[in-house]
C-alpha positions in Angstrom: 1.8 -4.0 -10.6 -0.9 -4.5 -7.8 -1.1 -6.7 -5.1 -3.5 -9.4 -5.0 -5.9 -8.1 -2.2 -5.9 -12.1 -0.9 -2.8 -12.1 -0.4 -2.5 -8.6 1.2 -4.9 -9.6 3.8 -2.9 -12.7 4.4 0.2 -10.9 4.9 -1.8 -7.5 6.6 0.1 -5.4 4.4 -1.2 -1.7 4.7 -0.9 0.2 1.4 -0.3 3.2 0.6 2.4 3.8 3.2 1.0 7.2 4.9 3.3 10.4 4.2 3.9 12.5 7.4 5.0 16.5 7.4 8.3 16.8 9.2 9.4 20.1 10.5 12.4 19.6 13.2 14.1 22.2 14.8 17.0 22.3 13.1 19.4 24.9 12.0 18.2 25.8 8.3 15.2 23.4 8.0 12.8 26.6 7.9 14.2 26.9 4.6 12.8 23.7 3.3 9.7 21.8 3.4 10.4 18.1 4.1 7.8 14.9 4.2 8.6 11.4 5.1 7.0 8.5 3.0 6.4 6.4 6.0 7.3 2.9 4.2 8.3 1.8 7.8 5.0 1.5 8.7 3.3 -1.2 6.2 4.2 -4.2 8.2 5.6 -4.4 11.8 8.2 -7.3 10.2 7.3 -7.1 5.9 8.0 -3.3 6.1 9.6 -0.9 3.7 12.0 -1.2 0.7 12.2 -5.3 1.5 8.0 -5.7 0.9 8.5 -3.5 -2.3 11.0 -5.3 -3.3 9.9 -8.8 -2.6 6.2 -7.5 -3.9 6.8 -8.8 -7.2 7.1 -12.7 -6.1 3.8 -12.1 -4.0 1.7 -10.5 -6.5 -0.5 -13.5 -8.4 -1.6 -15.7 -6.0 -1.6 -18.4 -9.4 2.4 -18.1 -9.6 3.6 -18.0 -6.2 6.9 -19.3 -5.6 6.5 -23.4 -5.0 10.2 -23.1 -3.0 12.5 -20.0 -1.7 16.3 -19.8 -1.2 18.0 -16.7 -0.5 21.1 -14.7 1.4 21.7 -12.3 3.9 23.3 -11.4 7.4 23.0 -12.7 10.8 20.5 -9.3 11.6 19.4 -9.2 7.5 16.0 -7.4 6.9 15.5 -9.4 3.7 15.7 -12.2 5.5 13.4 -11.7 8.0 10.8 -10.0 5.3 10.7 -13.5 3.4 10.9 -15.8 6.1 7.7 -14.1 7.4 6.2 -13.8 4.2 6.5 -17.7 3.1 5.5 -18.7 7.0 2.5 -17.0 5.9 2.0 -18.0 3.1 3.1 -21.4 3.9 6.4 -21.8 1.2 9.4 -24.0 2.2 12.1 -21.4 2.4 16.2 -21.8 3.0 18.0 -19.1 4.3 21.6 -19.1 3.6 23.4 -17.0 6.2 27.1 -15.4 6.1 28.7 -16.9 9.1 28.1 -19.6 12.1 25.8 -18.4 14.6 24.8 -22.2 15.9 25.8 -21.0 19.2 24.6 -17.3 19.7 21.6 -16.7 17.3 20.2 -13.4 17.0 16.9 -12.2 17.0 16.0 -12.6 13.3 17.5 -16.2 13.2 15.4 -16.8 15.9 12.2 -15.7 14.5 13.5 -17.8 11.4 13.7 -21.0 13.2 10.7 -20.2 14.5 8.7 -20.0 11.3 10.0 -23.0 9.6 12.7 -21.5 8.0 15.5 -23.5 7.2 19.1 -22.2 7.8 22.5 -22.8 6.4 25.4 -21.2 8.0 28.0 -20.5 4.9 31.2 -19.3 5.1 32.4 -15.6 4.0 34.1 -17.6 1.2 31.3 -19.6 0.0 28.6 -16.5 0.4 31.1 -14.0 -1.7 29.9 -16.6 -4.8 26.2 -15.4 -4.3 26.6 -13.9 -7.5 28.7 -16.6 -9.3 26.9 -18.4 -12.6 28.2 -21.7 -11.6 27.6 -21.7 -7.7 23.8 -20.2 -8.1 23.4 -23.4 -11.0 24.8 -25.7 -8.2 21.9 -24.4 -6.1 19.6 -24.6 -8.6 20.5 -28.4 -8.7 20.4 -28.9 -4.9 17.0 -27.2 -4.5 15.3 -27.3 -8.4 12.4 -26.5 -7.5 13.1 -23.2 -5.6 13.1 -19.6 -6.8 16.9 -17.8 -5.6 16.2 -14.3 -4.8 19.5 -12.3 -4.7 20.6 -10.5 -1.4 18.1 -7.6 -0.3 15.7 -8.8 -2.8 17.6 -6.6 -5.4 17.6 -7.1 -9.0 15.6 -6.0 -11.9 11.9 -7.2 -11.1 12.6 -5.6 -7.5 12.4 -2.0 -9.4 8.7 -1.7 -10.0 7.9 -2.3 -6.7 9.8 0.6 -5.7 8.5 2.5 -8.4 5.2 2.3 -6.5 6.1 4.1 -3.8 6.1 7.6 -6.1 3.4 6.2 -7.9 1.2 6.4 -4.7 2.7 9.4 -3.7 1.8 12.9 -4.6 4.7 14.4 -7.0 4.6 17.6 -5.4 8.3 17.1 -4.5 11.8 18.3 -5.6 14.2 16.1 -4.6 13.3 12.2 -2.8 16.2 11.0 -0.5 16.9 7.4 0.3 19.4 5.5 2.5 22.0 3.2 -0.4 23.4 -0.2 0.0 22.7 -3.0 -2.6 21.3 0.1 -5.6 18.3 -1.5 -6.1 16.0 0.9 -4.2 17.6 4.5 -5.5 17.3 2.7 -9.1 13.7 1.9 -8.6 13.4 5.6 -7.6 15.0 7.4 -9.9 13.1 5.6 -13.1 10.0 6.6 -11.2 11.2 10.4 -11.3 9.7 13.0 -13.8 12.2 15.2 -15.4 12.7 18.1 -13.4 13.2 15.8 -9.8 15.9 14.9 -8.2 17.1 11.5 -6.1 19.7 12.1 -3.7 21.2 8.4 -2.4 22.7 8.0 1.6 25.5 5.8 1.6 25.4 3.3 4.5 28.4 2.3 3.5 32.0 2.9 2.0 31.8 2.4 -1.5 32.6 5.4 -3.9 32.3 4.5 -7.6 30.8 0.9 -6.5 27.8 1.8 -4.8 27.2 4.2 -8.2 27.6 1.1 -10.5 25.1 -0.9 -8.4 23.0 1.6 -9.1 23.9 1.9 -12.8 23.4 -2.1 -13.3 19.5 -1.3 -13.2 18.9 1.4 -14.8 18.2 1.5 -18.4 20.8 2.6 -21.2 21.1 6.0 -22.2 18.4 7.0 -19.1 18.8 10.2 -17.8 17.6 11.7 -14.4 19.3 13.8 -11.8 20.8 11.9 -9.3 23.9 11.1 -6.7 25.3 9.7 -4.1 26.7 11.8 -0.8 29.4 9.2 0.7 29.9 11.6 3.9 27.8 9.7 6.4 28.5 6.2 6.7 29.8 6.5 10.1 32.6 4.0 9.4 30.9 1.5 7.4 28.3 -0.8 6.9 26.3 -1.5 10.5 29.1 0.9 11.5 28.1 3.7 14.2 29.7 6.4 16.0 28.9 8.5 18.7 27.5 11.3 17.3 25.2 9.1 15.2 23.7 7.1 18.4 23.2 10.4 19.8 21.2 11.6 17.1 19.2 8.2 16.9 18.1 8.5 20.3 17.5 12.5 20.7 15.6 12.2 17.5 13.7 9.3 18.1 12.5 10.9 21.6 11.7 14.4 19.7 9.9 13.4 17.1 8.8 9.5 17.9 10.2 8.0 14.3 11.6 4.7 14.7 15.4 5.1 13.3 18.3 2.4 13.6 22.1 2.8 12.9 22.5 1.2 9.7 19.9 2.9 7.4 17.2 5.4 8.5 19.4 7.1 10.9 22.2 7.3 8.4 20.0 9.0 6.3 18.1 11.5 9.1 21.6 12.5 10.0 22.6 13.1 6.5 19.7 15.0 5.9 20.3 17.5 8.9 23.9 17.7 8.1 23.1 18.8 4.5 20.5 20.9 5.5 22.7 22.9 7.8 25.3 23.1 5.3 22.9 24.6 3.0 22.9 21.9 0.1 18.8 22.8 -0.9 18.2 26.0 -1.9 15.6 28.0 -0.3 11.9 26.3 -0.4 13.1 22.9 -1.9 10.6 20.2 -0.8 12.5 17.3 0.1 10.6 13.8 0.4 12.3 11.5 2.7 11.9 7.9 2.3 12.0 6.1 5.8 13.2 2.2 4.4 12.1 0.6 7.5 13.6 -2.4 8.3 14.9 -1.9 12.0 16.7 -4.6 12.4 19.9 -3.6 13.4 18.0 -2.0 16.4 16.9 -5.1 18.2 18.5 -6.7 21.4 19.4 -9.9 22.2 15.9 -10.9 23.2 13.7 -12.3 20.6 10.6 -9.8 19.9 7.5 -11.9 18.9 5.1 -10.5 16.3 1.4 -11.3 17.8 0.0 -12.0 13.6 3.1 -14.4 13.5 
């Protein structure tokens, strides 16, 4: 799948994501060689796993969406992905949002209203039917002409945009690591693996044995590739932190100048120093670290403008 270049330059989406050589001075990490695929850096808002995910309904300018109605949080990343994508590209687009947040908006709501965006505060119960047959045809009746993109942008057309970001890399590379929270990413992975690689899954949040069968949803019968998820690191939860994790955000992030935030990428940079000190890779295992982007659980309360938007 390749994007149309017209609508690339509408969006100023920069492809291939650049991959960046990581050595930090960390107890063991002269034992491995590690590179970041920096996916956080395609698009200051469309950035990461939510563009390669979303890619698919932004591919053919001929068969764009005509209407878009989809879910997430009050700080979602899929949200704001979309919202700036069909502001671009000038699509109607409802966002339906867990919770009531007429009278304190956040940053991404914000930026929502500001695009055209229209937004419908549900209730926890109503938003736990995202998945349910009959509330999604209710939907379907109230707006008929709309595509419904799940949560996250994850389902089954989401994996072969993921499965470009190995395709553009080179496959010089043991093991690729990702942050995990709706499976769709680590499944787009993992089919893009060649036999004798590995995909190691950070879970952002608690979920033994569920967070495996999200994966497992998407990935063809009988297919076999190494893989797992390590639930050590989710700090508590999702959008969870602890003080050891903030302190790691900001040392690292004044060190080494990579954008992290406390519900994915820093999850998974602490992860992947705690493993490496514990000795989890053997000796000379390249490791290839896939930054998700996506920072929006690191924004304030003050509304951060895009100067393309």
């Amino acid at each position: 799948m390749h994007i149309n270049s017209t609508i690339a330059r509408q969006l100023d989406i920069e492809l291939p994501s650049p991959i960046q050589a990581f050595a930090p001075d960390w107890p063991g990490a002269e034992r491995v060689s590690i590179h970041i695929k920096r996916d956080d850096l395609i698009h200051p808002v469309v950035s990461g796993n939510k563009w390669r995910k979303l890619s698919v309904f932004f591919s053919d300018p001929t068969s764009l969406p005509h209407e878009v109605v989809s879910f997430g949080g009050g700080f979602s990343n899929h949200l704001h992905a979309l919202g700036y994508c069909c502001n671009k590209l000038k699509l109607p687009m409802t966002a339906l949002v867990r919770g009531d947040y007429t009278r304190h908006p956040t940053p991404m709501l914000r930026d929502l209203a500001r695009w055209g965006v229209r937004i419908q505060y549900v209730t926890k119960p109503e938003y736990n039917r995202r998945h349910d047959n009959d509330y999604l045809n209710a939907l379907h009746q109230t707006y008929p002409a709309a595509t419904i993109i799940p949560e996250g942008g994850s389902q089954q057309l989401a994996l072969a945009g993921v499965q470009q970001i190995l395709r553009e890399t080179p496959q010089g590379f043991d093991v690729v690591m990702c942050p995990v929270a709706s499976g769709a990413t680590l499944a787009g992975l993992i089919t893009a693996l060649r036999p004798e690689q590995r995909a190691i899954g950070i879970a952002v949040l608690k979920g033994v044995g569920y967070l495996e069968s999200l994966v497992e949803q998407f990935l063809p019968d009988d297919f076999r590739r190494d893989w797992c998820i390590e639930h050590h690191f989710h700090h508590g939860g999702y959008a969870k932190s602890s003080e050891p994790l903030s302190a790691f955000i900001e040392t690292t992030q004044a060190q080494y100048q990579i954008p992290l935030e406390p519900v994915y990428s820093g999850k998974l940079f602490f992860a992947l120093k705690a493993l490496i000190a514990d000795n989890y890779f053997v000796k000379g295992t390249k490791i290839l670290v896939l930054h998700t982007g996506g920072l929006q659980g690191a924004r304030n309360t003050e509304c951060t403008d895009h100067k393309n938007v």
